[in-house]
C-alpha positions in Angstrom: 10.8 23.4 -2.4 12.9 21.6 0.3 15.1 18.6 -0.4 13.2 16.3 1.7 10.2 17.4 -0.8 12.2 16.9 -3.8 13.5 13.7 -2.2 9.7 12.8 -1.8 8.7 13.0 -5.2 11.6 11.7 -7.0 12.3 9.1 -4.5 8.2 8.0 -4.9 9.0 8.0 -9.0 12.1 6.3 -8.9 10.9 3.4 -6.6 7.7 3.0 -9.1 10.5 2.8 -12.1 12.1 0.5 -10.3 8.6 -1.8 -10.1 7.5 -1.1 -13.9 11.3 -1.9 -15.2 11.2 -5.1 -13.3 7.7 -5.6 -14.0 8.3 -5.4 -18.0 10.1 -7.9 -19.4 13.5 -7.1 -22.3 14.1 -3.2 -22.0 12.5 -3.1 -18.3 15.7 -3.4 -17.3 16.6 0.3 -18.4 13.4 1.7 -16.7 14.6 0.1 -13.3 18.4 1.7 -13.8 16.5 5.5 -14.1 14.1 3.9 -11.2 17.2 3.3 -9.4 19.6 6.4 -10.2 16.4 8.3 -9.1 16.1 6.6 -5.8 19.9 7.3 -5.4 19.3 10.8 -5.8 16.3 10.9 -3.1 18.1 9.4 -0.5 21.0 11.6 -1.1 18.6 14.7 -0.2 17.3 13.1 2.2 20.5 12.4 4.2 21.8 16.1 3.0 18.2 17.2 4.8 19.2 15.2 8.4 23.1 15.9 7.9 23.8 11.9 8.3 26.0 11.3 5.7 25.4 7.6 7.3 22.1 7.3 5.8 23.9 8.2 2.2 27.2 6.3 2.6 24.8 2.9 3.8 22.7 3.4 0.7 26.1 4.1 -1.1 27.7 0.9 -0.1 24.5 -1.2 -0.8 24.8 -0.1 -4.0 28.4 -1.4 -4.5 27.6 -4.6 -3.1 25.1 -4.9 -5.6 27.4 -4.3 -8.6 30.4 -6.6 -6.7 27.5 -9.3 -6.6 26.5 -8.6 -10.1 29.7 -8.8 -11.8 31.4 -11.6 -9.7 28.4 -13.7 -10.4 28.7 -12.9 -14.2 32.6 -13.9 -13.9 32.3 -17.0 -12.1 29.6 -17.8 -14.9 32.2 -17.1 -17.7 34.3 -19.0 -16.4 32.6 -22.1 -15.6 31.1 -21.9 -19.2 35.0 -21.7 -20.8 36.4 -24.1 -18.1 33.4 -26.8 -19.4 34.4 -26.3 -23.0 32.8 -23.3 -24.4 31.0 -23.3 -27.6 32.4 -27.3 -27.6 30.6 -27.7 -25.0 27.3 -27.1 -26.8 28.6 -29.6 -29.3 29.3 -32.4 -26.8 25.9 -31.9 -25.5 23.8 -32.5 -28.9 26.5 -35.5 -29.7 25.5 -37.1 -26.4 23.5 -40.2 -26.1 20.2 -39.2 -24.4 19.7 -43.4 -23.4 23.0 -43.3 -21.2 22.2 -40.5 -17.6 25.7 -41.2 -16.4 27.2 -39.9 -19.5 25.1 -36.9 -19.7 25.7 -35.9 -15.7 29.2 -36.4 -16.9 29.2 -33.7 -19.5 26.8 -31.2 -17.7 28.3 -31.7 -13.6 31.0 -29.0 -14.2 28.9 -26.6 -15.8 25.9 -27.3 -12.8 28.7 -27.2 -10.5 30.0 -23.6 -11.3 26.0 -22.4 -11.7 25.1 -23.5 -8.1 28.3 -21.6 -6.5 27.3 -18.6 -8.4 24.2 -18.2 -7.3 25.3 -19.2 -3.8 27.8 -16.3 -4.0 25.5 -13.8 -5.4 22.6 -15.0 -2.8 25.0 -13.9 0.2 26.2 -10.5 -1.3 22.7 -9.6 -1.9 21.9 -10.7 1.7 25.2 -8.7 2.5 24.1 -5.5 0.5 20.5 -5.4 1.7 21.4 -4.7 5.3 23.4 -2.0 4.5 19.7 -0.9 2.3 18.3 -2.1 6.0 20.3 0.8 7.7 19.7 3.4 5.4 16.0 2.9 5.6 15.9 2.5 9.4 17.6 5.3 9.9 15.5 7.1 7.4 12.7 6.3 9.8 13.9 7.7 12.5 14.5 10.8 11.0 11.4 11.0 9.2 8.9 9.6 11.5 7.9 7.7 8.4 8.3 3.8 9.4 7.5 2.6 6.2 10.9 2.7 5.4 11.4 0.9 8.5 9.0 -1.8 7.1 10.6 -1.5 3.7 13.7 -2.1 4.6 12.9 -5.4 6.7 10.9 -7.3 3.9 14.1 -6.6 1.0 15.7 -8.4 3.9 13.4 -10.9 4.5 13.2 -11.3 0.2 17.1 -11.2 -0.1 17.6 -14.5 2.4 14.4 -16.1 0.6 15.5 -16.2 -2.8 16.7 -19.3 -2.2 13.3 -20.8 -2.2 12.1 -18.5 -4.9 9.1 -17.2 -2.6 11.7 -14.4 -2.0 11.0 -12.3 -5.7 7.5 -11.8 -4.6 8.6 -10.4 -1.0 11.1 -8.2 -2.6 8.0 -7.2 -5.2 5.9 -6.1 -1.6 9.0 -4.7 -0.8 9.5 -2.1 -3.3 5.8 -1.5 -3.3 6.0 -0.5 0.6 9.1 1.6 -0.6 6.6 3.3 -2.9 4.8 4.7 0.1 7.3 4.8 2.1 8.4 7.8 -0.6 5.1 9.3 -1.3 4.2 9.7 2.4 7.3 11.8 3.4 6.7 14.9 5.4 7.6 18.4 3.6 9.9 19.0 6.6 11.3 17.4 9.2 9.4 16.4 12.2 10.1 18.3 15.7 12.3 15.8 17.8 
C-alpha cells in the first residue's frame, strides 16, 4: 500500500473524528484529538509521497499556532479572572444590588474587559494558523490533482475570519466536511505532471 493510500484512508477517518468529536458534546473533545493526530499523520505521508516537506512544515506550524492560540487565550482568561478578584469575585457578584446597572457594570467591566481581548487574540491566531492550514491544502492540490483540498482549505479560512459573527462554526462545520472528501477522493498514486 502506498503512503498516499495510507494517507487516504487515515487522513478520510481522522477528518470524520474530527466532525463526530466536535459534533458530540463532553468527551467529543477526545474523539477530535485522535481525529486530529490522525490527520497529522496523513498529511505527513502525503508530503513524504511529493517530497515537499513544505506541505508538512505548513500543516506543522498551523498546528502550533493553534496550541499558542489555545493556551494564550486560556492565560489571559486566568488572569483576568484573578486580577477581578477570583473566587471574591463570585462573592461580590451575588452581594450586588440587582436595582443599581452602574454598580453591577462596575463589578463585571474588568472581567468583560479581559473576555473580549481574549477572544480578539485567539480570533487572529486562528485566522493566523489557518493560512498556514490554507498552504498545506493548496499545495496538497496541486500535487494531487484533488482540489477539494483547495476548496477545503479556503472555507476554514473563510470560517476562521467569521467567527466573529458566529456564522463562522457552521462554515468551518462545511469545512471539515469538504476535508472529508477531499481525503476519501485521493488518487492511489500520484498523477502524471
Amino acid at each position: 500500500m502506498s503512503l498516499l493510500n495510507n494517507a487516504k484512508i487515515i487522513g478520510g477517518v481522522g477528518a470524520l473524528l474530527t466532525l463526530i468529536g466536535i459534533l458530540i458534546p463532553s468527551f467529543g473533545f477526545f474523539i477530535s484529538i485522535v481525529g486530529f493526530i490522525l490527520v497529522f499523520v496523513a498529511v505527513k505521508y502525503i508530503s513524504d509521497e511529493v517530497k515537499d516537506k513544505s506541505i508538512f512544515n505548513n500543516f506543522l506550524y498551523f498546528f502550533i499556532t493553534v496550541i499558542i492560540a489555545v493556551v494564550v487565550a486560556a492565560a489571559i482568561l486566568i488572569i483576568t479572572f484573578i486580577e477581578s478578584g477570583g473566587m471574591t469575585f463570585i462573592n461580590e457578584l451575588q452581594s450586588l444590588a440587582y436595582s443599581d446597572p452602574m454598580a453591577i457594570w462596575d463589578t463585571i467591566q474588568p472581567l468583560f474587559t479581559g473576555v473580549i481581548a481574549t477572544l480578539v487574540i485567539f480570533w487572529i491566531l486562528m485566522i493566523i494558523s489557518i493560512m498556514f492550514l490554507r498552504k498545506s491544502y493548496d499545495k496538497i492540490a496541486e500535487y494531487t490533482k484533488v482540489k477539494w483540498f483547495s476548496t477545503a482549505g479556503l472555507i476554514f479560512l473563510i470560517g476562521a475570519v467569521t467567527l466573529v459573527i458566529l456564522i463562522g462554526f457552521i462554515i468551518i462545520l462545511i469545512g471539515i466536511i469538504i476535508e472529508i472528501i477531499a481525503y476519501f477522493s485521493l488518487p492511489d498514486k500520484l498523477p502524471d505532471k
